[in-house]
N, C-alpha and C positions, 0 to 999 in steps of 0.2 A: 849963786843958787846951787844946791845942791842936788842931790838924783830924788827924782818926783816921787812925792811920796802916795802911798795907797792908804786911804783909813777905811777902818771895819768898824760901822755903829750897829751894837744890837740893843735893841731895844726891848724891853721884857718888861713885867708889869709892875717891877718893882724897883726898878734899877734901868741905869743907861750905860754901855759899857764901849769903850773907844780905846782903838788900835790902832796906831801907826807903824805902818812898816817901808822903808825905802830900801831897794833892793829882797835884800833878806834879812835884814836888820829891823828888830823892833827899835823905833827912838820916841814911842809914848804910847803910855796905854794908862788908864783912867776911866775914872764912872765917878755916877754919883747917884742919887738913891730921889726917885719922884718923891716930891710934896704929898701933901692931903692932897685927895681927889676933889678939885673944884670945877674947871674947866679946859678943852683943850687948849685954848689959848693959853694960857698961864702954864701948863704942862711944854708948851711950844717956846715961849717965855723962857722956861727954865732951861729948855734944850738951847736954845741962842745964846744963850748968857754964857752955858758950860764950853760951848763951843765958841765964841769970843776968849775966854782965857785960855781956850785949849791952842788956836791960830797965836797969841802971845809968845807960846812957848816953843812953837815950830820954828825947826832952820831950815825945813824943806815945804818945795810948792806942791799939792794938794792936785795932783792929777787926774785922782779916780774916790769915788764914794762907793761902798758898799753898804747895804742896809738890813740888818735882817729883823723884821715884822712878826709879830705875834699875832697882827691883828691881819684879815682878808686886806686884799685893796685890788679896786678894780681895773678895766680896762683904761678907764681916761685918768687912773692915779689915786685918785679917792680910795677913803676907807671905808668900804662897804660893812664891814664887825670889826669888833674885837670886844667879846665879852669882857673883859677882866676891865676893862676901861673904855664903856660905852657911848662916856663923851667925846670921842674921839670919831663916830660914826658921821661919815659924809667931808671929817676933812679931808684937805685939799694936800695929798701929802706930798705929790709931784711938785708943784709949788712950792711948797713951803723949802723942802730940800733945795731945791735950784738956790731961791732965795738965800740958805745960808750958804751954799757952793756954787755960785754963780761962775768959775770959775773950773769947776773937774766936772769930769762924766759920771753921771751917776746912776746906780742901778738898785733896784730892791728886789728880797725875796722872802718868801716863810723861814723863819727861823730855825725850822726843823730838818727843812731840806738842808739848809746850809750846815748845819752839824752836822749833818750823813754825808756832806762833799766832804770838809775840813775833814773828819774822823777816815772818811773810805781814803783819801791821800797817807794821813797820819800812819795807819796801819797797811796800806796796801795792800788790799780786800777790795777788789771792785765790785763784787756782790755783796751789797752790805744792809743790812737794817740798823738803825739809829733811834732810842730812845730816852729822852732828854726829861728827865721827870724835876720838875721846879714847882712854880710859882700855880702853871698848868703841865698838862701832859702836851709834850711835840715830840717830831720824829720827822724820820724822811727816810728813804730808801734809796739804792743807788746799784746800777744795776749795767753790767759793763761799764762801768766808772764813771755810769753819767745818771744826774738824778732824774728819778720817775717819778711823776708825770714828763718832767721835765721843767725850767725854770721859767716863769712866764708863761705856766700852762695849766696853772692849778697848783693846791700843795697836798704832802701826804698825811692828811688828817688820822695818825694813827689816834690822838688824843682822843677823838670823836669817834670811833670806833664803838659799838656797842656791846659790852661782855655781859651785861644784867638784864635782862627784861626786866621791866618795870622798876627797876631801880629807882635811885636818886636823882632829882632832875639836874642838869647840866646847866650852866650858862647859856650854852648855845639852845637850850628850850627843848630837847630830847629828853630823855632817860635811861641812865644806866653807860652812858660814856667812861670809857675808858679813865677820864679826866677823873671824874666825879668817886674814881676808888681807889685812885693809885697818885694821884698827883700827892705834892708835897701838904699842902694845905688837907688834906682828905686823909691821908693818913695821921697827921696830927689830930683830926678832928673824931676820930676812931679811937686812937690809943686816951682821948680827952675823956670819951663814953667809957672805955672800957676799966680806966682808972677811978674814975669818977671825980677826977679835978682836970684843971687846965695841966696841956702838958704844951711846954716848947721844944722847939726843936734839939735844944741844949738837953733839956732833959732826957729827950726820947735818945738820945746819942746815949745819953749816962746808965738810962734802967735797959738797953737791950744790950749795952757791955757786963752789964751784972748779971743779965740774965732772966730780967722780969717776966712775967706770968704775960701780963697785960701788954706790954711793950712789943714782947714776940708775937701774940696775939692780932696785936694790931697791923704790924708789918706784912705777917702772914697774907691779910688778907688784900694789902698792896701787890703782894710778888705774886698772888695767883693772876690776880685780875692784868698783870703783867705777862704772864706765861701763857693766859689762853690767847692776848694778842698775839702774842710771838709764833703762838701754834697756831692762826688765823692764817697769819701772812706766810710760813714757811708751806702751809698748805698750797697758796696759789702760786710764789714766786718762788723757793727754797734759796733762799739766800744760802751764801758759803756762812755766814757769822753775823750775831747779833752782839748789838754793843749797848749796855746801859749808863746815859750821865746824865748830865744836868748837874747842877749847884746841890738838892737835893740829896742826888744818888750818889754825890762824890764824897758827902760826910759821915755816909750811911755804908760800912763797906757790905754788909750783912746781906744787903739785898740782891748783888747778883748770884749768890751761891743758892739764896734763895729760889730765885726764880730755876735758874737751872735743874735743881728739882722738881718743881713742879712739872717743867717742857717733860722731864724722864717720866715724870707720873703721866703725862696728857697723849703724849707720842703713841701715834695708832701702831699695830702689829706690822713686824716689817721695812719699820724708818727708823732712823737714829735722829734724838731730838739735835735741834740746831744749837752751835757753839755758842755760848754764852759771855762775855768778859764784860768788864769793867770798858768805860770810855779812855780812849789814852789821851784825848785833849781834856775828859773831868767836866768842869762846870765853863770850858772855854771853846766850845766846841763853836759854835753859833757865833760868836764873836771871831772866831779865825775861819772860818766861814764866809763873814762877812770881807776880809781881807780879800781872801781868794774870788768874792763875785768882785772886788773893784779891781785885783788884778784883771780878772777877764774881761771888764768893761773897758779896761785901757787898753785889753789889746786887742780891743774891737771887734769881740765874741757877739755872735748875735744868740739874744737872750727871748 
């Protein structure tokens, strides 16, 4: 047997993404991409299955589970939401996990927080904000080097954050959420109006390297609704640096220099808007994230 290994499962609305690491060593990392939406069993199904050929390919034992969640989940385990995939509300996730790791200790957390850990070690910024723009907006903050609220105490709903009164309704049954202007899906769904055809993500990459009217347009109004969050939070906690990734923002380089502007345009008289960069884990944040909660679960971190 070889030196025990940690996996890091994150879990997103589109995709399942798995890390292995033994010692410091990655020796597997893999996804695979959800079915149609039918129900969570079948969705739990597919995650068993993947996870069967993934134990095939292992030469090390499976010591610790990290998890990182999109969706709430409550005190007894359960999944209290997750818009993006509502059939999923009320399973049994503590279960179900044990179930496929009946064997390691396992731990879950918001998948935003976990970005903001992975990313605040990556860069060594232990006052950090973290925003993860995909599928939805996530985030998490991290603050003396350890994430706020803290893990097992709440997550940091920057996604949910409200920049529009009366805006567009969200998932979550608000208005005007963060999610709802800046996420990956919401910006496509703008540059689609503004163009007046469908536009994919390929495309939006191609007409804002040429320079399109509509393309910048559309972005635009991503990186404000991104900059007044950032000038939200740097109001209460002033992080040292703000970091932007997700899958999303990693294909898109346009949008951190973006925002960064906008923070200069928003910054009250007297402050210096907050540091801006790129993510340096990218669209893997959340997922090395998740490594690092099953390190901490092995070494018996109370969470």
């Amino acid at each position: 047997m070889g030196t025990p290994g940690h996996l890091g499962i994150d879990v997103g609305g589109t995709k399942v993404a798995f890390r292995v690491e033994a010692g410091s060593e990655c020796v597997e990392e893999t996804s695979f991409a959800w079915g149609a939406r039918h129900s969570a069993q079948e969705d739990l199904a597919q995650l068993a299955g993947h996870v069967a050929r993934l134990r095939e390919r292992l030469d090390v034992p499976l010591e610790a589970v990290g998890v990182a969640m999109p969706g709430t989940v409550g005190p007894d385990g359960r999944i209290t939401t997750w818009p993006s995939r509502p059939e999923w509300t009320g399973v049994d996730l503590k279960t179900a996990l044990h179930e496929l790791f009946p064997e390691a200790a396992i731990a879950w957390a918001d998948d935003g927080d976990l970005g903001a850990l992975a990313e605040a070690r990556a860069s060594g910024c232990e006052n950090l904000l973290y925003i993860g723009i995909g599928t939805g907006i996530g985030g998490g903050l991290v603050l003396g080097g350890v994430p706020c609220p803290g893990l097992g105490r709440g997550s940091f709903e920057i996604g949910h954050l409200i920049v529009e009164m009366g805006g567009v309704r969200c998932v979550c049954g608000r208005r005007g959420c963060l999610q709802t202007l800046a996420s990956g899906p919401a910006t496509l769904r703008r540059a689609s109006l503004l163009r007046g055809a469908d536009v994919s993500f390929p495309a939006l990459q191609r007409a804002l390297h040429h320079g399109e009217p509509w393309a910048a347009d559309a972005l635009e109004g991503t990186t404000r609704a991104l900059a007044a969050a950032v000038t939200g939070v740097q109001e209460l906690v002033h992080p040292d640096r703000a970091l932007i990734g997700g899958g999303f923002a990693a294909g898109i380089p346009e949008i951190v220099p973006s925002v960064a502007g906008h923070l200069a345009e928003f910054v009250r008289q007297g402050q210096t808007p907050v540091p801006v960069e790129p993510a340096a884990l990218g669209g893997l944040s959340s997922l090395r994230g998740a490594v690092a909660l099953a390190g901490l679960v092995a070494g018996g971190a109370a969470l």
